[in-house]
C-alpha positions in Angstrom: 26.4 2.1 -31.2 25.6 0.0 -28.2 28.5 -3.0 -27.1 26.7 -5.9 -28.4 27.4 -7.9 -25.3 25.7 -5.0 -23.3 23.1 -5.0 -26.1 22.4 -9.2 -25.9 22.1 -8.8 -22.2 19.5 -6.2 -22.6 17.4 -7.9 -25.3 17.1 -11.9 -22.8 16.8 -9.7 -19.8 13.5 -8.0 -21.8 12.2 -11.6 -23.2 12.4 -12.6 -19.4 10.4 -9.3 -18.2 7.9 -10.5 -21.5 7.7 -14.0 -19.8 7.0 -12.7 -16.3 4.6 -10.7 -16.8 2.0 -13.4 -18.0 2.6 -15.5 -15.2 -1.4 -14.3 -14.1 -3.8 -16.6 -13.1 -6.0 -14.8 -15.3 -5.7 -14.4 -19.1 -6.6 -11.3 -19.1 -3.8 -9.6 -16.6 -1.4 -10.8 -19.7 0.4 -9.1 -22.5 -1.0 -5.7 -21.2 3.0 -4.6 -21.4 4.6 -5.1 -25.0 7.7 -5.9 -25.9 8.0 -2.4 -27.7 7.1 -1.3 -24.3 9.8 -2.8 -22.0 12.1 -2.0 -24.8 11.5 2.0 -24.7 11.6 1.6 -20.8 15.1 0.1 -20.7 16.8 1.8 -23.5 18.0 4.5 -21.2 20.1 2.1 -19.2 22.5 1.2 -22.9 22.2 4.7 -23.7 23.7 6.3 -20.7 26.4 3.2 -20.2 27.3 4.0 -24.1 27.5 7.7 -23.5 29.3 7.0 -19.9 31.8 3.5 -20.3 33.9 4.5 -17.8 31.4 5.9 -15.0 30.6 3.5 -12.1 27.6 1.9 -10.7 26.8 4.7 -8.5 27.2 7.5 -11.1 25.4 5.4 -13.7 22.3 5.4 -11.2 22.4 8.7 -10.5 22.3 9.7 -14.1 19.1 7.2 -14.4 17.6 8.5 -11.2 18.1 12.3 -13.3 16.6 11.0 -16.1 13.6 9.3 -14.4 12.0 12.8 -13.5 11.5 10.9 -10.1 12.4 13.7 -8.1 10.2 16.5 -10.0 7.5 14.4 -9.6 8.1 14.0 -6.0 9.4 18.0 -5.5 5.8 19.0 -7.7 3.8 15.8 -5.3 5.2 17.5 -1.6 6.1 21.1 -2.0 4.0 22.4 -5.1 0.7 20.7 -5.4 1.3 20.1 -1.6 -1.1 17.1 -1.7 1.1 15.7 1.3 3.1 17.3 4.1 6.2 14.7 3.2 6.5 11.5 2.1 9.6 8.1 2.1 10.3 6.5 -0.7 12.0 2.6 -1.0 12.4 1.2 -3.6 14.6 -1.9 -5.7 16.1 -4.8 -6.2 17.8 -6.7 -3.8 20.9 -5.0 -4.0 20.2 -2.0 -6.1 18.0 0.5 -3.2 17.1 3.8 -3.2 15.6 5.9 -0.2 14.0 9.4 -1.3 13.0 11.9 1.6 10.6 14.9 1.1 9.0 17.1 3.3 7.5 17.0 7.0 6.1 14.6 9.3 4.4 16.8 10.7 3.8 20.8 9.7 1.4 22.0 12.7 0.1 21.0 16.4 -2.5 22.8 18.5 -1.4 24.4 21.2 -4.1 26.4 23.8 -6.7 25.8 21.0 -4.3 27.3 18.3 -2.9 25.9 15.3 0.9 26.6 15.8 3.4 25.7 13.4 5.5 23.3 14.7 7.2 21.0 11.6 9.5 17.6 11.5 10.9 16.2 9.3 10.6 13.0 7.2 13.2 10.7 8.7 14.5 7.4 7.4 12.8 5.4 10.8 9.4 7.7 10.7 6.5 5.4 11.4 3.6 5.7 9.7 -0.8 4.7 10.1 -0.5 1.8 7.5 -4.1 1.8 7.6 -5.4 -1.1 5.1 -1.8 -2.0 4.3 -2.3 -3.5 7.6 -4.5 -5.9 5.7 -1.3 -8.0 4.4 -0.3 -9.3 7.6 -4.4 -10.4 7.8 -3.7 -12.5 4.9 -0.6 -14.3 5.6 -1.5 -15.3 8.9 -4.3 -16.7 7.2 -2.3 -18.5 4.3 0.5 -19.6 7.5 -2.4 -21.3 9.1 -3.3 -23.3 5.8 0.1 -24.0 5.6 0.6 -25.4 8.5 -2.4 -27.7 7.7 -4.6 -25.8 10.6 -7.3 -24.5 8.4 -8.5 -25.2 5.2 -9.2 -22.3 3.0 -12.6 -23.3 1.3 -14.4 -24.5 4.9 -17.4 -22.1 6.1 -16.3 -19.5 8.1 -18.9 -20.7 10.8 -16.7 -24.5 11.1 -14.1 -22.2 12.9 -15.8 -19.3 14.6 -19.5 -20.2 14.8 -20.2 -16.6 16.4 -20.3 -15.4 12.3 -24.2 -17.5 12.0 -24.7 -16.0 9.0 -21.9 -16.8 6.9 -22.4 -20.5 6.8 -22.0 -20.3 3.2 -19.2 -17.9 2.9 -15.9 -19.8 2.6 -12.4 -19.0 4.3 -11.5 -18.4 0.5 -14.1 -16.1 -0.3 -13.3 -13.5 1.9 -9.5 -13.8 1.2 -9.9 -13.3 -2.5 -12.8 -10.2 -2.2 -15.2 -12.8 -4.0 -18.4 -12.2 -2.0 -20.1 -8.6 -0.5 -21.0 -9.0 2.8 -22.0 -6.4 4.8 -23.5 -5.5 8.7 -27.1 -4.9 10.0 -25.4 -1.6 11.3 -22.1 0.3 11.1 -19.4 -0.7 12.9 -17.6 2.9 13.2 -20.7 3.8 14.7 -20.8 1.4 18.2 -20.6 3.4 21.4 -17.7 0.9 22.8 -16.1 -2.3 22.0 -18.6 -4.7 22.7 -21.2 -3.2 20.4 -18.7 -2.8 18.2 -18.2 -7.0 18.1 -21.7 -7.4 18.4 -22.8 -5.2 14.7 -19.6 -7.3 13.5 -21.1 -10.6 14.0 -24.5 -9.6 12.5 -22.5 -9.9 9.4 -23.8 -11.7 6.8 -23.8 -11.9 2.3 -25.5 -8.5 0.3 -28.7 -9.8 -1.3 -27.0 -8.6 -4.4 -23.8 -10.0 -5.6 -24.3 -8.5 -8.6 -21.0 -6.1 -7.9 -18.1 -4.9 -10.1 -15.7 -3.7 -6.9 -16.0 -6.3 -4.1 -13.4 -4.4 -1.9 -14.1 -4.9 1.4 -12.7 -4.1 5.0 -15.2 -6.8 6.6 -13.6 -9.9 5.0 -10.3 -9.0 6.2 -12.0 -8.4 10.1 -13.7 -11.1 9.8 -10.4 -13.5 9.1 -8.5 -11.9 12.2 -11.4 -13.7 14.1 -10.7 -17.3 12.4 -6.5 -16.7 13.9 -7.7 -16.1 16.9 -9.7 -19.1 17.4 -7.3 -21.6 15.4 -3.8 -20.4 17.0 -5.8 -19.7 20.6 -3.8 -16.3 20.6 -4.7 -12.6 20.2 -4.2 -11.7 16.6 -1.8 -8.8 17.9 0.2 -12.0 19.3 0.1 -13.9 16.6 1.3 -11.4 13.9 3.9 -10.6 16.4 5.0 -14.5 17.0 4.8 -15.2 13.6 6.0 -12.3 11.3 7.1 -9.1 13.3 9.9 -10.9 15.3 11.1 -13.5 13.0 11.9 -10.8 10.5 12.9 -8.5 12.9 10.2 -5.7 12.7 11.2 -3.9 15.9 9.2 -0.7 14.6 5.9 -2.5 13.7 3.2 -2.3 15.9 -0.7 -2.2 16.8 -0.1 0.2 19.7 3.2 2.2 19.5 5.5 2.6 22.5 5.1 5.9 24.2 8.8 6.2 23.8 9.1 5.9 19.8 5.5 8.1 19.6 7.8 11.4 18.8 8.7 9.2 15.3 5.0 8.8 14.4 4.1 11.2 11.2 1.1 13.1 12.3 -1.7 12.3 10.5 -3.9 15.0 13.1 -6.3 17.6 12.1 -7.6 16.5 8.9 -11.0 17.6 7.6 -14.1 16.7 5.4 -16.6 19.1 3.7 -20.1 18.4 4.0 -23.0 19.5 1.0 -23.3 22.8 3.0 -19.8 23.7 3.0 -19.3 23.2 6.6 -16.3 21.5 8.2 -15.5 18.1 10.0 -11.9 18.7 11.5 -10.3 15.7 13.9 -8.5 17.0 16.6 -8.1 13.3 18.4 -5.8 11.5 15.9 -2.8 12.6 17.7 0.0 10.2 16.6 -0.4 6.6 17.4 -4.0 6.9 17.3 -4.8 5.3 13.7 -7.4 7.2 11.3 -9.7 4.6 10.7 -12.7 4.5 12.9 -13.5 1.0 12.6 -10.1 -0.2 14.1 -10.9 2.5 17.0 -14.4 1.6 17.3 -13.4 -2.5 17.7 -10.4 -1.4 20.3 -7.4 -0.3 18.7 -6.3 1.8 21.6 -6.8 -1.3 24.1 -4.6 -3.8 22.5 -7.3 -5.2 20.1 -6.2 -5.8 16.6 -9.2 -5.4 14.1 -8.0 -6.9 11.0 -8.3 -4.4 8.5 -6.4 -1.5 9.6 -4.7 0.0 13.3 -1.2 -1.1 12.6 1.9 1.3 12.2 5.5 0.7 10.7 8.6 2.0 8.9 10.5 1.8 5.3 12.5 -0.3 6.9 10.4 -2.7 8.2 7.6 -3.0 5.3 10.9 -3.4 3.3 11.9 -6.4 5.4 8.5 -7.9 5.1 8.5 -7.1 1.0 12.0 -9.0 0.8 11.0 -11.6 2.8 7.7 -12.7 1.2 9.5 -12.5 -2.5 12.6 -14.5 -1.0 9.6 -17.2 0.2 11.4 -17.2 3.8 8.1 -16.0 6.0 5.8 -18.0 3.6 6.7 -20.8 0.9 7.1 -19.5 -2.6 4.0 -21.5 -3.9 2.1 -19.7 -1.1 3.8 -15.9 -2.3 2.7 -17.1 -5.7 -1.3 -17.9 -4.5 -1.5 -14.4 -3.0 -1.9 -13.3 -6.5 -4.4 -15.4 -7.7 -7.6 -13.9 -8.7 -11.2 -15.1 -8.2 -12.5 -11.6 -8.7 -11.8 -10.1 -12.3 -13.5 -10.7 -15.3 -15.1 -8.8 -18.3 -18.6 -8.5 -19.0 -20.6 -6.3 -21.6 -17.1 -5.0 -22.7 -16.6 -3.7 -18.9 -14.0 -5.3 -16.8 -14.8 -6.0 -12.8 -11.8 -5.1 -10.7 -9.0 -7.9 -10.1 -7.7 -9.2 -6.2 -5.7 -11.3 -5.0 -5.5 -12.2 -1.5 -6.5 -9.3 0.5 -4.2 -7.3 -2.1 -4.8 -5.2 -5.5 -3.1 -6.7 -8.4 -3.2 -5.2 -12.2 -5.7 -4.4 -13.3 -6.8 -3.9 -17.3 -8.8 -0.9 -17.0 -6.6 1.7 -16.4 -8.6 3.9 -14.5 -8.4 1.4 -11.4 -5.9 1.5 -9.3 -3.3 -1.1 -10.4 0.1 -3.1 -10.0 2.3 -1.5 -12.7 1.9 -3.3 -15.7 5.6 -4.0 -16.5 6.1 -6.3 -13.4 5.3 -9.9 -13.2 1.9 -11.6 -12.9 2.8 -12.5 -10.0 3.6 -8.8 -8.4 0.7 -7.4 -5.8 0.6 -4.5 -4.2 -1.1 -2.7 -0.3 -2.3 0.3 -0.1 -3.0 2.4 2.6 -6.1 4.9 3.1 -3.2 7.0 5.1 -0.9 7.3 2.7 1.3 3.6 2.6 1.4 1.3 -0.2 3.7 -2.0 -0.2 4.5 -3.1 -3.6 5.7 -6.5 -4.3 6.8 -8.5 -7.5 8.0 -12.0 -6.1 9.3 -13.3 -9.6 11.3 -10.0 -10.7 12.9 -9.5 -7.0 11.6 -6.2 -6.6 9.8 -4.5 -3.9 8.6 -0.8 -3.1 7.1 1.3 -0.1 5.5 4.4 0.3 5.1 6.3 3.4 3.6 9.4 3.4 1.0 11.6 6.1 -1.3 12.9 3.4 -4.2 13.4 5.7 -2.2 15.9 8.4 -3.6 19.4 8.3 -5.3 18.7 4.8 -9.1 18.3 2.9 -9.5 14.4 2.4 -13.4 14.7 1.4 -15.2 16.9 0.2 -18.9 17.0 -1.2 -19.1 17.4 -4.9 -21.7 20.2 -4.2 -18.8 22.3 -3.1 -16.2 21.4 -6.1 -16.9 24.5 -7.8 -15.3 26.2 -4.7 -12.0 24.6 -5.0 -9.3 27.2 -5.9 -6.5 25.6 -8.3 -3.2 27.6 -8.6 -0.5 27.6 -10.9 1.0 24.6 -9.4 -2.2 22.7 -9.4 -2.4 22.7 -6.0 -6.3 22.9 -4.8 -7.2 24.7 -1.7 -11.3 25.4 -0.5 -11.5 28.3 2.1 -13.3 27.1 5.1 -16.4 29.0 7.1 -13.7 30.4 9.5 -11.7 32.1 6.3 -9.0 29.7 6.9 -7.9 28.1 3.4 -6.8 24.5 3.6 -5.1 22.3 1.3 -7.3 19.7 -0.8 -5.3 15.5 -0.4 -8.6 13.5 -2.3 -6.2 12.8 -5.1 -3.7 11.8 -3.5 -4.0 8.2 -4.7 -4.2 8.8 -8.2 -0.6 11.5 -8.4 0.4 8.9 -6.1 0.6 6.4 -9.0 2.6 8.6 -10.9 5.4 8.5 -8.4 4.8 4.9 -8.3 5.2 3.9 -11.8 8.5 5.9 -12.0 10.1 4.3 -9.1 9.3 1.0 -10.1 10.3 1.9 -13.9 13.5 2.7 -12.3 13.6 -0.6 -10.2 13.4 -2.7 -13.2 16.4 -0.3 -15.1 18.4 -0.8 -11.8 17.8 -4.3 -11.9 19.2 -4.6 -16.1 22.5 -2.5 -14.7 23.1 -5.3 -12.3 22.8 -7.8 -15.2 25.2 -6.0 -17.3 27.7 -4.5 -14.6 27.5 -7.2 -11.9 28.0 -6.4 -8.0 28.5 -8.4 -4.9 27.0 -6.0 -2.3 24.5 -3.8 -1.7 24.3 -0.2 -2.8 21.8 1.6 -1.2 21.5 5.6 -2.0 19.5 7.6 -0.1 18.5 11.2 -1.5 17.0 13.9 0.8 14.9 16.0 -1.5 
């Protein structure tokens, strides 16, 4: 029997989750959670206080954390399936934190044109590629802009940066929400140096066809870094810096790493893609502090030159700084958090549903096959993932924020040609392997992002039974656990 004071709290804290959750812009990001729903999450939390009264806060969360599976999932994620050499873990409310560690940062480096093992481990301050999650920063420089009054969001690109001819008709707006394809004459990733690099960019221009259901994009976002640069009159890099990085106190975020915090950066190095044939593409150049993506190389990562979309790198501790921040509304007002997840992207149509952004970010979604914002969190939540392995998760409303960091493309299979699937060796853990011409076998990351969700769900599940303790057994500080797995 629970204590009915216990037992009160629990059933207003769930009619607030209920509430929360249909602050969407859109009707139909709403009610995908039921109240049945949130109620078979929490339960756990009366249970083990009922079966523990006298236990406190810390063994109380530890005896969730047991019951979450959390840490199989993260053990089976890192040392069975293997899908990543290690991977950091944040997650919370403001008070309530937990920090999970698992695995390496790095496993292997070449050495005289031999693989040599050579492993680190996760740390607490490793410093990860944050690939797209980069994309965040994109879109509050733009929304601090608006709300300084500097731009206006639905002007034609081509009123602040002209260079972009062909986007006369494209809106600040439109590329900030994902609600218009546009695409280049050539590929960026492909330019010889910089300057062909900018040139392919500003041949940019709308897809004949519009007629899209995924409107994901890495030009919008390169696109915008173009339109800070010519309203602030600094280098994005600068203005990030000026505006977000040092207010908040992100000492270990940055386009180009120092040379003296490089031994920190996880090693992303040596990963591979299978072609139709069965032959391998291995990089050998993305030694740490060079980022994966070959568009923020080919524009000039390595020379200072911020692309946009991608090329930055950062901790836990940092993304966690930024997550607080932006719910707390201290880098940007609360009405602007709020905007960010607006959608102008998701609707249904012939029973199919189109997929749903917000402001450079992914919000729920209500086909679960796309990768979406937990359900149980509030319209308002959005989240950034990383091609690399990051993801910064966000609920503004509900206080509670999440990040991932993780090296899932060191030493591992990221592509590989569906010709060749039938060649993928599964074993007993699930973990897939494909033997490469040379005999060597090499572990298979392509899905990562999907077991990644797993992990995800959990932690925030957790998060939000964390944050029904606090209700029911209030504290003044914060307790922040950290488990090495």
């Amino acid at each position: 029997m629970f204590n009915i004071k216990d037992y009160y709290i629990y059933k207003r804290y769930i009619d607030e989750l209920v509430r929360n959750q249909n602050l969407s812009s859109s009707p139909l990001l709403q009610d995908i959670f039921t109240k049945k729903d949130y109620e078979m999450l929490l339960q756990d939390v009366l249970t083990i206080i009922n079966k523990n009264p006298y236990a406190n806060l810390t063994t109380l969360r530890l005896l969730l954390f047991k019951r979450s599976g959390l840490k199989e999932i993260i053990d089976n994620f890192v040392k069975d399936t293997q899908i990543t050499p290690g991977v950091v873990l944040d997650f919370g409310t403001y008070k309530t934190r937990d920090t999970v560690l698992c695995g390496k940062s790095q496993e292997y480096v070449m050495e005289n044109g031999v693989m040599v093992p050579k492993p680190k481990a996760i740390e607490q301050d490793t410093i990860f590629d944050l690939a797209s999650t980069s994309k965040l920063f994109t879109a509050i420089a733009i929304l601090k802009l608006s709300e300084n009054g500097l731009i206006d969001v639905f002007d034609p690109i081509t009123k602040y940066v002209p260079e972009f001819k062909n986007l006369s008709d494209v809106t600040i707006f439109d590329l900030l929400k994902f609600r218009v394809m546009i695409v280049t004459d050539e590929r960026v990733d492909k330019a010889k140096n910089k300057e062909e690099a900018e040139r392919i960019l500003f041949t940019v221009h709308k897809k004949e066809d519009q007629n899209f259901t995924n409107a994901y994009t890495d030009m919008g976002a390169m696109v915008l870094r173009y339109v800070v640069e010519k309203v602030s009159k600094m280098s994005f890099k600068d203005y990030v810096a000026a505006t977000i990085f040092n207010p908040l106190g992100m000492h270990d975020t940055y386009l180009n790493v120092p040379k003296e915090k490089l031994d920190r950066v996880a090693n992303e190095n040596y990963s591979t893609i299978i072609n139709r044939d069965g032959s391998a593409i291995t990089r050998y150049d993305n030694v740490p502090g060079t980022p994966h993506d070959a568009k923020a190389l080919a524009i000039g990562e390595l020379d200072g030159i911020a692309p946009g979309h991608a090329g930055f790198f950062s901790t836990k501790d940092d993304m966690i700084k930024l997550g607080n921040s932006l719910a707390k509304g201290q880098i940007l007002s609360k009405d602007t958090v709020a905007s960010i997840s607006d959608t102008a992207t998701g609707f249904k149509d012939d029973d199919k549903y189109t997929r749903f952004y917000g402001s450079l970010v992914y919000l729920k979604q209500p086909d679960p096959n796309n990768l979406s914002v937990y359900p149980p969190l509030s319209g308002k939540a959005f989240m950034s993932p990383g091609f690399a392995g990051t993801t910064l998760c966000v609920d503004p409303v509900n206080e509670i924020t999440l990040f991932i960091g993780s090296n899932r493309l060191h030493n591992r299979i990221y592509q590989i040609h569906p010709d060749q699937k039938k060649n993928i060796k599964v074993d007993e853990h699930n973990k897939k392997t494909f033997t490469l011409p040379n005999g060597e076998e090499k572990i298979i990351c392509a899905d990562f992002t999907r077991d990644k969700e797993v992990m995800v769900r959990l932690a925030l599940e957790l998060s939000l039974q964390y944050q029904l303790l606090e209700k029911i057994r209030p504290i003044d500080k914060e307790m922040h656990l950290v488990r090495e797995l």
